[in-house]
N, C-alpha and C positions, 0 to 999 in steps of 0.2 A: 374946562377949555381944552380942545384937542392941541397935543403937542404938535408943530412945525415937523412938515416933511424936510429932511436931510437931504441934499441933494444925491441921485445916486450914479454909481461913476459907470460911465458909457466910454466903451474903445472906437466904436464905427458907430456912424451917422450912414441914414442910406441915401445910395447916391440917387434914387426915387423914391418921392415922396408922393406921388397919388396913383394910384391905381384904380380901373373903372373897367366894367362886364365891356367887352367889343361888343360893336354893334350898336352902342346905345349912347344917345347923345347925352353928354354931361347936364341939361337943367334938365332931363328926367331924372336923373337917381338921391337916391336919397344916398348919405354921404355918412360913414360911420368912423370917429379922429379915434386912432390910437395915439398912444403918445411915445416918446423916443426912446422911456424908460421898458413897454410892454416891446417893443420892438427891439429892444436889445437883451430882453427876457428871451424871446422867440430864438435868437440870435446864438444866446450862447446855450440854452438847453435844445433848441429841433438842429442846429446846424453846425455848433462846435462837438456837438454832444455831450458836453459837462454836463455832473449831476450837478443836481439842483445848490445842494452843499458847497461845492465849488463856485456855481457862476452865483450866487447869493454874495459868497467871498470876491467875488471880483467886483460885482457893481456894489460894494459896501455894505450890505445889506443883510439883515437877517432870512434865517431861511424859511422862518412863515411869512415876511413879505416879501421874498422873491415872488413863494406860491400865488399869494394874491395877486402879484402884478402878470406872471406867467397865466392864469386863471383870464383873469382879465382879458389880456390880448388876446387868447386861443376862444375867448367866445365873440368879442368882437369879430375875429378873422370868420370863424365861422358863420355870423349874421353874414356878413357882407359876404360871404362863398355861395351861401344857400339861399341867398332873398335876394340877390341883384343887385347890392348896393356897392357904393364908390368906396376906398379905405384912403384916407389923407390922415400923414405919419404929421405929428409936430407936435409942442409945447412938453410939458412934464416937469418935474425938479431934478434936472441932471446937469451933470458937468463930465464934459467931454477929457477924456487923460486918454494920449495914444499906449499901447503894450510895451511895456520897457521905459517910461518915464515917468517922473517922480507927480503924483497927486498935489501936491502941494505947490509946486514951483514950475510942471511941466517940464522940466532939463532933464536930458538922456541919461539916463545913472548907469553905473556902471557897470561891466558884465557881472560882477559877483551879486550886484543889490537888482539888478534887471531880475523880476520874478515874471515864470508863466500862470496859465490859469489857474485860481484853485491854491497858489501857494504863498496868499499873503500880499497879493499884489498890490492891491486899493490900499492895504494900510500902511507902509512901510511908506514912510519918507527917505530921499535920495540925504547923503551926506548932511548938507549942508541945514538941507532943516531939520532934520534930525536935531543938529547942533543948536540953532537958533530957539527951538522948542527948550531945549537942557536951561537954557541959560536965562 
């Protein structure tokens, strides 16, 4: 029996989720779903430009499943560039943590536990659950 996908941790949601070729009326295309975890692969390796090792570390993940989920999306994105089809972003196993607050509890942590990309971010809990974990 396959292990349960983890959920993996997402900083940005896009603020569009479908895209379609102009010109072309929506019940012609055929329509190819990425999901919010390949979208946020895209995200932090084509547009933050973190290596893979890094943005692996950010959305909690190892760094042969970043690859497959980064794989994934850049072939998806490619079908739908070069065949004419729709891209609609949604579903996956992720949970949304904005840059600078705690995984665990979402509360702003504070400047010294606030991590950038790449430096631990997804794991470290803020204070207090830190605490709560020990005990």
């Amino acid at each position: 029996m396959a292990r349960p996908t983890k959920d993996r941790i997402i900083e940005k949601l896009p603020e569009i989720r479908f895209f379609k070729p102009a010109g072309v009326p929506g019940h012609q295309l055929e329509v190819v779903e990425m999901t919010m975890e390949e979208v946020e692969a895209l995200r932090l390796k084509d547009v933050e430009s973190l290596t893979q090792a890094e943005a692996a570390e950010v959305m909690n993940v190892s760094r042969p499943t970043f690859q497959r989920v980064l794989t994934s999306a850049r072939k998806k994105a490619a079908e739908a560039l070069t065949c004419g089809k729709a891209i609609k972003f949604e579903g996956g196993d992720y949970r949304l943590v904005r840059p600078g607050h705690c995984p665990e509890c979402g509360k702003k942590m504070r400047r010294g536990r606030a991590h950038q990309h790449g430096k631990n971010f997804a794991k470290e809990p803020c204070d207090d659950c830190d605490d709560s974990q020990d005990s």
